[in-house]
Every structure is written in structure tokens, then in C-alpha cells.
N, C-alpha and C positions, 0 to 999 in steps of 0.2 A: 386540453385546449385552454383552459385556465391559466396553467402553467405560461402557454406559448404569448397570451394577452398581455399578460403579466411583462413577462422580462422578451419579449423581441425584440425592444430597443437595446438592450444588453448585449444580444446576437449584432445588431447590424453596428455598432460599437468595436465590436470584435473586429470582425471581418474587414470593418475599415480601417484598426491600428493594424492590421493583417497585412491587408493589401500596402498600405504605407512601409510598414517594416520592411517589409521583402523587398519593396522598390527601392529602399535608403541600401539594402543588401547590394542590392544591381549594380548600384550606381561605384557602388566604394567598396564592392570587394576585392577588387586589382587593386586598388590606389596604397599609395605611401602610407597615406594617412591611417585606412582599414586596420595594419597590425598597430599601431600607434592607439585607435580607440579601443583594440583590442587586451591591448596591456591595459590601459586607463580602468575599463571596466572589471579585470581580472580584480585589480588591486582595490577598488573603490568596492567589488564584493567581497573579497578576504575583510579586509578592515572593515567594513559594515557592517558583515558577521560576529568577527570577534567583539567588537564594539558592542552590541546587545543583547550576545551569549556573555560575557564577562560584568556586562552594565556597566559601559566605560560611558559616561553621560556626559564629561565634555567631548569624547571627542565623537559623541550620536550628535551633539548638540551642532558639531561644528558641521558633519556629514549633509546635516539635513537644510545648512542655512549656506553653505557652498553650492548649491542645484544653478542658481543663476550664474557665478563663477565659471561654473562647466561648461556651461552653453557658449559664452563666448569663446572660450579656449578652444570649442569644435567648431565654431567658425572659425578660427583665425588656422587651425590645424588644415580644416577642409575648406580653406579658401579658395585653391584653384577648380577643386570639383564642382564647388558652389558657381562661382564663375561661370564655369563651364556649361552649369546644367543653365543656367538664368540666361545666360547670351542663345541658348537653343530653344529657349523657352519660347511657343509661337511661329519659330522657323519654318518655312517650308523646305519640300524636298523636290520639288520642281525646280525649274530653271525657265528662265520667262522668256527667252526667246522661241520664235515660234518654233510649231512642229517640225516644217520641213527641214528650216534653219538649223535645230537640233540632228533629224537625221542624217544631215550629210554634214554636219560637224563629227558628230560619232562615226562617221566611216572615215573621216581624215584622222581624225585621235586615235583609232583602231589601227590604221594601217602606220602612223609615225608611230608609235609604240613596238609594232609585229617587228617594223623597220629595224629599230634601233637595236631592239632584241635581238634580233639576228647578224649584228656585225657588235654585239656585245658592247654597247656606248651606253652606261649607267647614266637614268634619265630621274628628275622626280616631277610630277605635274599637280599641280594643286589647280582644281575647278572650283572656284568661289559659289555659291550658291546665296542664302537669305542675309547670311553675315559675311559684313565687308571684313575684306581681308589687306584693308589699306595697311595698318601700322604693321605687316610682312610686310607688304609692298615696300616701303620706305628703309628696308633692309636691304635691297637690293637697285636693279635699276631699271628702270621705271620704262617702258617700251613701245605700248598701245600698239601692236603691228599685227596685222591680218595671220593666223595661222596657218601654216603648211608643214608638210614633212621635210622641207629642206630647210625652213626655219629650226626647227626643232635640234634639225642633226648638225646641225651650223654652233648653236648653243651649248649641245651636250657632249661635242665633240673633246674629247680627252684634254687638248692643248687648248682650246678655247678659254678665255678669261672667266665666262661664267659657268662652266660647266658644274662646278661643284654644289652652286646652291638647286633652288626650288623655282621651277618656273609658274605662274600665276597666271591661269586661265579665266578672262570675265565675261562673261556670254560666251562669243565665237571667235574673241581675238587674246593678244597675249598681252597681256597688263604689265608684269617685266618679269625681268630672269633674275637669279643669280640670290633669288633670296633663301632667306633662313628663318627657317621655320622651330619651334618649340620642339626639342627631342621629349618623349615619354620616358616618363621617368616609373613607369611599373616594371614591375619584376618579370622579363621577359621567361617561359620557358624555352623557348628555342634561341640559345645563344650565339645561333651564327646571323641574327638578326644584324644588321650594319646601320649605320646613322641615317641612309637615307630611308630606309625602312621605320628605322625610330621616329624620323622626324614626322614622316607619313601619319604614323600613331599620333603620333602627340598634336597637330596639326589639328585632326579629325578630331581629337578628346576634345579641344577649348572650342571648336568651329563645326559648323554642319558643311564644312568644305570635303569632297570627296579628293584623293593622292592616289595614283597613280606612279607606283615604283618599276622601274627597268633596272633585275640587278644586272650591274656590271661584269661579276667573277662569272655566271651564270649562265644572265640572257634571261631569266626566266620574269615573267610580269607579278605585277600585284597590286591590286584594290586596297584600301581603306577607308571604310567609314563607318562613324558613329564611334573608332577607337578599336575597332575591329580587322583585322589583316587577314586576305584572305591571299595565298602563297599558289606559286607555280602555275599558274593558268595555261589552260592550251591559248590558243587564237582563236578557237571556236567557242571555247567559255568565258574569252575576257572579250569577244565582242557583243556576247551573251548577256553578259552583266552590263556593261555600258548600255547597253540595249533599255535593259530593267532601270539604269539609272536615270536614264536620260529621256526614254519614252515611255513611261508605265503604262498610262493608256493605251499605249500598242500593244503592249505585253498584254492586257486584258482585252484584247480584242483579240488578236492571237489565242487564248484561251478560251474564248467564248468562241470563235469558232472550230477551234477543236471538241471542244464539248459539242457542237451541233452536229459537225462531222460523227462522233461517237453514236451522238443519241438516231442517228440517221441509221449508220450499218448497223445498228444493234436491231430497227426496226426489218431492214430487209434480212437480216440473219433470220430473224425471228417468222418473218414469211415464207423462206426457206425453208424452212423445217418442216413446216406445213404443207411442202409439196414433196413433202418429202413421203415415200409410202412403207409401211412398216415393213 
């Protein structure tokens, strides 16, 4: 007990450069950057070692008064993750139009998407969210037009003028087409990823903006956010997810009443039994 009085604060010290490490891990272990600090520190421990097994003291002298040096160098190296995390910093994950307004926006984005998908017309949708997505906007051309599914397949239509860029979604109308978004520049594992897929990624890395991809070669849909891709959706899990995206409180009320429902037949199961005779 002595012991624990003593050095607790030593424990909660710990646990805090703990939790920090491991979130610096989260953040930058995809990135460009990551094998880059990677090597940095490989090399800064070899020479730091030999350096004070051998008592090389100018160059301990030089290791130890370089600390400030590094720090910048990992800014200006992690400059776009830093970005990234600072512009999300505070964001929310709502959307401020109201409920209803939301759920019958998600059943028109749900069905223009199913649409698209099944006559194979490569789409990409960016939903602005906390952070404006103006300087994309100003990539492309510039819109403000009411949402519909014949808007959509008007735009993404093969021979269409804008079909190649990212269409900008802000509330429940279309802010413009045809823009171009930041491709992700991490190391994809699945290399049949295509640019609109990339851009999706890379999009959601600097922005809390959720992408919506319709591959073309395919048909098949796909979500990203937070820098994460989620691939091949049926219709019933990509109206699933928009669901979660777009109504979470419905999602938790949906849930809470399943749990009521549970904890209900579990009670008559359970009464059941009890007329039950051996």
C-alpha cells in the first residue's frame, strides 16, 4: 500500500503516454509519412546506440541538442495528417437538417445510388457534414439544385460533361458537380481500387465529409468515412448504413426497442416454463 501511495502518479503518467502513443499509432499508421518516421527513428536509434557504447561525445552532444530540430521535421513530414486531425477536431457527425428532412433524403440517395448501380453509371457523392467543403467546390461547378435521381443520372451519365468528377451534397440539395477531390495517397491493399474510390478515401482523410462510390466496371456501391472504405454493399446494407449515418437516434431507438421486445419474450418464455408440468 505504501508502494501504491508512493508512485500512483507514476502509474497514471504511464497510461496517459500509453493512451497517447497508441492514438499517434491510429492516426499514422497508413500514412506516407509512418514508414518515413519509421526509418527516422530506426537510424536515430542505431547512431544513438553506437554513439554511447563507443563514447562518441560529439556526435551524443549533437543527438541530444537536435530533439527540437526533429520536432519540426515531423510537422512539416505529418503535415497533411496533422491538418487532417485539427480540421476534425470538434466536428460533429450529424447533419442539421431536420429528422424528417433527413429520412426522406436517405431514401432518395438510397434509391439514386441502387439506380445508378444497376445500369452501371460510375457515381461519386460527397455529403458535406461540420466541414465546408467550399475550396472542392470551387473545383468544379457550382449548382445549388434540389436532389433527385434523374438529377444524379443526368450528371453521372457516361457522355455527360461532368460525369467524371465528385458531386457535393449540403443538407438535401446539390451544391455542384464535376469536382475533384484529394486522391489518398496510402498504400492501398486491394489494388483494383480506381481513383473514384481513392478520391472517396482521401476526401474523408482531410474532411468529416462521408463518399459514396458507384463502381462503374462493377455496379457494386461503397461508403467512406473517417478514411475507411467499406466495399460491395448489398441494397439492404447500404440503406442500412445511411440509416446509421444520417439517423443515429433512430438507430438507438430501433435498438432500444429490440432490447424491450427481447427482455419481454424472455419474461413470457420464462412463464412458460412454469406451466410447464414435469
Amino acid at each position: 500500500m505504501q508502494f501504491l501511495q508512493e508512485h500512483w502518479r507514476d502509474g497514471v503518467e504511464i497510461l496517459i503516454l500509453w493512451i497517447g502513443v497508441y492514438q499517434l499509432y491510429r492516426t499514422f499508421r497508413a500514412t506516407r509519412g509512418a514508414s518515413i518516421l519509421v526509418g527516422i527513428v530506426m537510424i536515430l536509434a542505431i547512431v544513438t546506440s553506437l554513439a554511447f557504447l563507443f563514447q562518441l561525445k560529439v556526435i551524443a552532444w549533437i543527438l541530444t541538442r537536435a530533439g527540437l530540430f526533429g520536432v519540426f521535421a515531423l510537422v512539416i513530414i505529418f503535415q497533411p495528417e496533422l491538418r487532417s486531425a485539427l480540421a476534425k477536431l470538434g466536428s460533429s457527425k450529424f447533419f442539421s437538417f431536420s429528422k424528417n428532412k433527413r429520412l426522406e433524403f436517405t431514401g432518395v440517395l438510397a434509391d439514386s445510388a441502387i439506380q445508378l448501380s444497376k445500369h452501371r453509371i460510375g457515381a461519386l457523392f460527397a455529403l458535406e457534414r461540420e466541414i465546408s467543403l467550399r475550396d472542392h467546390l470551387e473545383t468544379g461547378v457550382p449548382l445549388d439544385a434540389e436532389f433527385s435521381p434523374e438529377l444524379a443520372q443526368s450528371i453521372f451519365y457516361p457522355k455527360a460533361a461532368l460525369h467524371d468528377g465528385g458531386m457535393i451534397l449540403a443538407q438535401d440539395r446539390v451544391a455542384g458537380a464535376g469536382c475533384v477531390f484529394p486522391v489518398s495517397q496510402r498504400e492501398m491493399s486491394d489494388r483494383t481500387l480506381g481513383l473514384r474510390h481513392r478520391a472517396a478515401i482521401g476526401l474523408t482523410e482531410e474532411t468529416d465529409a462521408v463518399c459514396i462510390v458507384v463502381s462503374e466496371e462493377t455496379g457494386s456501391i461503397s461508403i467512406a468515412e473517417n478514411g475507411e472504405l467499406t466495399r460491395n454493399l448489398t441494397d439492404t446494407e447500404f440503406r442500412e448504413m445511411l440509416e446509421k449515418i444520417f439517423l443515429p437516434e433512430q438507430q438507438k431507438e430501433n435498438d432500444d426497442a429490440e432490447e424491450t421486445l427481447d427482455s419481454k419474450d424472455n419474461r413470457i418464455d420464462s412463464s412458460d416454463r412454469d406451466l410447464v408440468s414435469d
